[in-house]
C-alpha positions in Angstrom: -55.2 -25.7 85.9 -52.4 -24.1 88.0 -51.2 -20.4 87.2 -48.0 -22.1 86.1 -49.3 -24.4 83.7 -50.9 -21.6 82.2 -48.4 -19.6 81.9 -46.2 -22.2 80.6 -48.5 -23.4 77.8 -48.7 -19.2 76.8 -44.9 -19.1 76.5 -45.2 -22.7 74.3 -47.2 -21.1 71.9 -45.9 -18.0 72.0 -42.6 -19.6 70.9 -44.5 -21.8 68.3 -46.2 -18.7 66.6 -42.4 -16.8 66.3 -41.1 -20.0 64.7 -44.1 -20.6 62.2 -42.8 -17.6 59.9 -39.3 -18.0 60.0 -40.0 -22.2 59.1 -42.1 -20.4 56.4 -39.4 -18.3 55.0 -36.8 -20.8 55.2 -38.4 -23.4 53.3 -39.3 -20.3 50.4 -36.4 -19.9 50.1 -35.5 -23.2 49.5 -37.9 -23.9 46.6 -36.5 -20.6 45.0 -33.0 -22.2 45.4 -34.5 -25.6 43.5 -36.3 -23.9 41.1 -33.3 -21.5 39.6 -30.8 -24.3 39.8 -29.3 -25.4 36.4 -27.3 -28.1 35.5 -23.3 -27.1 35.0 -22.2 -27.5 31.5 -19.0 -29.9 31.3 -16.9 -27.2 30.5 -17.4 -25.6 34.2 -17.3 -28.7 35.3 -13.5 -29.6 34.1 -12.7 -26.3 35.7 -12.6 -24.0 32.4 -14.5 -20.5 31.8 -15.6 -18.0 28.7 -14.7 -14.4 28.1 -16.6 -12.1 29.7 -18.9 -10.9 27.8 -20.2 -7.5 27.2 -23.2 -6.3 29.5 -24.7 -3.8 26.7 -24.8 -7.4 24.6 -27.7 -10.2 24.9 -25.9 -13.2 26.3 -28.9 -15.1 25.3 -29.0 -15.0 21.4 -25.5 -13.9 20.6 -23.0 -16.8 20.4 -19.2 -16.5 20.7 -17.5 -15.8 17.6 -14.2 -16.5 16.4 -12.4 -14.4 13.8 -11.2 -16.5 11.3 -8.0 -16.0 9.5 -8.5 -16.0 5.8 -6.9 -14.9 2.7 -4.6 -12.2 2.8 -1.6 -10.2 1.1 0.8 -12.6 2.1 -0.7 -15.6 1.4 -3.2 -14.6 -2.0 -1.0 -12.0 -3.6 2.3 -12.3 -6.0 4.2 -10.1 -3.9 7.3 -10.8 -4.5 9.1 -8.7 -7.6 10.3 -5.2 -7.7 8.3 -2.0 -7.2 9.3 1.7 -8.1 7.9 5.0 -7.8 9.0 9.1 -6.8 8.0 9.2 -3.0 7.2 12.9 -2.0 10.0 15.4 -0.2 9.7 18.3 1.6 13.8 19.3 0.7 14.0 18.2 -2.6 11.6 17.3 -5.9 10.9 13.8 -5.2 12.5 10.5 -3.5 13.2 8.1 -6.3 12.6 4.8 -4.9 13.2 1.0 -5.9 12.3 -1.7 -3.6 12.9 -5.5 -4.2 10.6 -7.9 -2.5 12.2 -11.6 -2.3 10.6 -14.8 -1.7 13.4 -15.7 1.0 12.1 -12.4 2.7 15.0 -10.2 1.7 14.7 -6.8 0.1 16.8 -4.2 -1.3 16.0 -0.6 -1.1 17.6 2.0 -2.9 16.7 6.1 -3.1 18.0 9.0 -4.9 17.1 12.1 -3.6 16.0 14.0 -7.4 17.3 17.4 -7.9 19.7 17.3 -4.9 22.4 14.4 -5.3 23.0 12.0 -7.9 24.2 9.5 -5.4 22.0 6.6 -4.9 21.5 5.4 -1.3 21.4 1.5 -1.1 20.2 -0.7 2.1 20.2 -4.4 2.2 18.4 -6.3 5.1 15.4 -8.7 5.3 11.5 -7.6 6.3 8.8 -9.3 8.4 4.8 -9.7 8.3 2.3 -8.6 10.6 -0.1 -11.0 11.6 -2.8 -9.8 9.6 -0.6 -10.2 6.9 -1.3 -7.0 5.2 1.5 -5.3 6.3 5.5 -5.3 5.9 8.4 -3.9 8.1 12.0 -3.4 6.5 14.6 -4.5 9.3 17.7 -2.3 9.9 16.3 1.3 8.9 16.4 3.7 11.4 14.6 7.6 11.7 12.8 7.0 8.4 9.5 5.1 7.3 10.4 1.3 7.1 6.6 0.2 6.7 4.4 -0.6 4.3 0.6 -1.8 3.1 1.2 -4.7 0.4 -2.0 -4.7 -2.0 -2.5 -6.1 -5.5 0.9 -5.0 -7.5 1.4 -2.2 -5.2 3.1 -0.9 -1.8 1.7 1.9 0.0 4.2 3.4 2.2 3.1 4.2 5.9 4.2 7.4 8.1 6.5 6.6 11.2 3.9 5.1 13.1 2.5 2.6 10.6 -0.6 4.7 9.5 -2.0 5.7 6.3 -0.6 9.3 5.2 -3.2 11.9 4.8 -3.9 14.6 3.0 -3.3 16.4 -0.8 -0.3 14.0 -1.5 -1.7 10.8 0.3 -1.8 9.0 -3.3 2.1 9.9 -4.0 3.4 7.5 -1.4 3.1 4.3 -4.1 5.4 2.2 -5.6 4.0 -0.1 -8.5 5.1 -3.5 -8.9 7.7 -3.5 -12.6 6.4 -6.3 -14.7 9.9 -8.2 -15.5 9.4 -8.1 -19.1 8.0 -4.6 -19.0 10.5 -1.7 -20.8 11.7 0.6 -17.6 12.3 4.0 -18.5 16.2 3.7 -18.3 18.3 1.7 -20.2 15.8 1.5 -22.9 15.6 2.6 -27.0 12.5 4.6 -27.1 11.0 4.8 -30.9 8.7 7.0 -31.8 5.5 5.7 -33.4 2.7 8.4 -32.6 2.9 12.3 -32.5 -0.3 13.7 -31.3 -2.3 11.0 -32.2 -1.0 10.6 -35.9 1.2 7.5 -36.6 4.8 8.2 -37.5 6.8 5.8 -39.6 10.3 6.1 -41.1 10.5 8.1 -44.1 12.8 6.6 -47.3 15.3 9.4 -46.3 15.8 8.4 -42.8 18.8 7.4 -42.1 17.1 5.8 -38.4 14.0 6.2 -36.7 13.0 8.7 -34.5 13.6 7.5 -30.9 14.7 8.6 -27.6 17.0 7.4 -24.2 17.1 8.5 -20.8 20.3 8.1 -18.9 18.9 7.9 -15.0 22.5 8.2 -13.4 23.0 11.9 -15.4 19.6 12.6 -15.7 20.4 13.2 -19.5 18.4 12.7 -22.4 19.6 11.6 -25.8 18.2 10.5 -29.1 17.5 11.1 -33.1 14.8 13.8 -34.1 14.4 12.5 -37.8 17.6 14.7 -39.0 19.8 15.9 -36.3 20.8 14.5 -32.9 19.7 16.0 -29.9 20.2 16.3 -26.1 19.6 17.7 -23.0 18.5 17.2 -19.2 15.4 15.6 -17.8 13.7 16.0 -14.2 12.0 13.7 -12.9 9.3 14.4 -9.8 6.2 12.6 -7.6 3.4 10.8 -9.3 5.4 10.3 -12.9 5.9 13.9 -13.2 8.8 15.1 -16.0 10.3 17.9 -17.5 12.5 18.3 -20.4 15.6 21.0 -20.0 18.2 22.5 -21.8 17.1 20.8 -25.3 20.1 21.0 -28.2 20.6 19.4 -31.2 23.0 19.5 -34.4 22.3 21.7 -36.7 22.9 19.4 -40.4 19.6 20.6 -42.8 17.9 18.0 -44.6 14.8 17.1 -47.0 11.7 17.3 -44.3 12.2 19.2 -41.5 9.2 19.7 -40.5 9.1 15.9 -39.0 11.7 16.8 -36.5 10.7 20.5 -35.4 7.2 19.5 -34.4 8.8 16.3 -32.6 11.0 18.9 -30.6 8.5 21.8 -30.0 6.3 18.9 -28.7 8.5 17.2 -26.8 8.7 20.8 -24.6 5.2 20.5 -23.4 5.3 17.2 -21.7 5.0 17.2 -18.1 4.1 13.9 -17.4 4.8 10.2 -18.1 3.3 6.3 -18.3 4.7 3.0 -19.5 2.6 0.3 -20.2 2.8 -2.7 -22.5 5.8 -1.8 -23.4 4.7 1.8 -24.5 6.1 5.0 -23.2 3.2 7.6 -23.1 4.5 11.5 -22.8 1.7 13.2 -22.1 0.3 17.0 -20.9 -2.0 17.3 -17.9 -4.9 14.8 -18.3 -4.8 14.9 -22.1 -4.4 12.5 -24.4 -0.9 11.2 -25.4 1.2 14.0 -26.8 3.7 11.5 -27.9 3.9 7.3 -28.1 6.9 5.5 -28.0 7.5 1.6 -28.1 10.0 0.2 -26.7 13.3 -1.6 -28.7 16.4 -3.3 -27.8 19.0 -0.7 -27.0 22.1 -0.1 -30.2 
């Protein structure tokens, strides 16, 4: 064999042995490829795609979940009706406030600032849901709070930016829904029928029972002690606070007196007030009912 022929049969198999590994890697390669293929669902297919989903989450056992809507205040709850309460205030004793919910999603607001003005501040407009429907915004008020959390016969007023309000008084900013045939404490002929938690019924020498009306507008306070008539001013604060003022009464004497000055003398501690069932409660602190009332048409 000639030197060439040699040589050329070295560089053949030279060039075969460089080949072998790369033919080697290439077809690797290729059965990794086959092997780690999976078939498209139809969804990539028709050109769609998923959320991205979290790297800290395992894409193998956690589906995708969708929240669903469910019930909520606007679709589960009687909402609609009037709600009333003493909102705090930092420049006077309490914002007296009356809001009126309406199917048609109008509402009427109205505020008296207690212990400042006697004028009542009146705002007309309509209100719209969130969509969690938890939530309601009164249109057309401006520089004040306009929002608030609708819950089972209550509204829960929200600070300027739609949160919860913190802190001592957080439990103040309520209104309570007014039962249409429940007494308000305006407008309505208080009678006395419990005095520290002894019954009181008309005596034979009566000439009325013993009752009581408050006059919202004046802030006055009139009514029949069991002999004489009395008078005098009310204030009313947050969280059903009250306090009776400037308390006079005629001065005609009569057969039991003792009725009427232990209705009055009482009457001086209350500082606080509920209605329910048609029954006004005066009450001190956390005690028990100082003095019950039931409510009666007004004479």
């Amino acid at each position: 064999m000639s030197q060439k022929n040699v040589m050329g049969e070295y560089t053949l198999n030279k060039i075969s042995t460089m080949k072998n590994p790369l033919l080697i890697i290439s077809l690797s390669l290729l059965t990794i490829s086959v092997m780690t293929y999976t078939q498209p669902s139809k969804a990539e297919m028709n050109g769609e795609c998923t959320p991205p989903v979290s790297s800290s989450e395992n894409i193998t056992n956690k589906p995708l979940m969708l929240e669903s809507v469910g019930d909520n205040s606007a679709n589960a709850l009687d909402w609609n009706g009037k709600y009333q309460g003493i909102i705090p205030c930092a420049s006077c004793e309490g914002i007296k406030t009356t809001l009126t919910l309406n199917q048609d999603l109008s509402y009427v607001l109205s505020t008296q600032y207690l212990g400042k003005s006697e004028e009542v501040f009146e705002v007309k407009g309509t209100f719209q849901w969130n969509k969690a429907g938890n939530t309601i915004t009164l249109d057309g008020i401006k520089d004040a709070p306009n929002q608030f959390l609708v819950g089972e016969n209550t509204l829960i007023q929200l600070d300027m930016t739609g949160n919860r309000i913190t802190g001592n008084l957080a439990d103040k900013y309520m209104l309570s829904k007014v039962n249409d045939t429940e007494a308000t404490m305006e407008n309505t002929r208080w009678e006395l029928v419990e005095i520290m938690g002894k019954p009181v019924t008309k005596t034979e020498t009566q000439r009325q029972a013993i009752f009581i009306t408050f006059d919202g507008e004046k802030n006055r306070v009139n009514g029949f002690g069991g002999c004489n008539n009395f008078m005098g001013g009310f204030e009313m604060k947050e969280g059903n606070r009250i306090k009776f003022e400037q308390m006079a009464s005629t001065m005609m004497a009569c057969e039991n007196m003792e009725m009427e000055a232990n209705f009055m003398q009482t009457l001086q501690q209350v500082d606080n007030y509920t209605i329910k069932d048609n029954v006004l409660s005066l009450n001190r602190a956390r005690m028990a009912p100082l003095l019950k009332f039931t409510a009666v048409k007004n004479k």
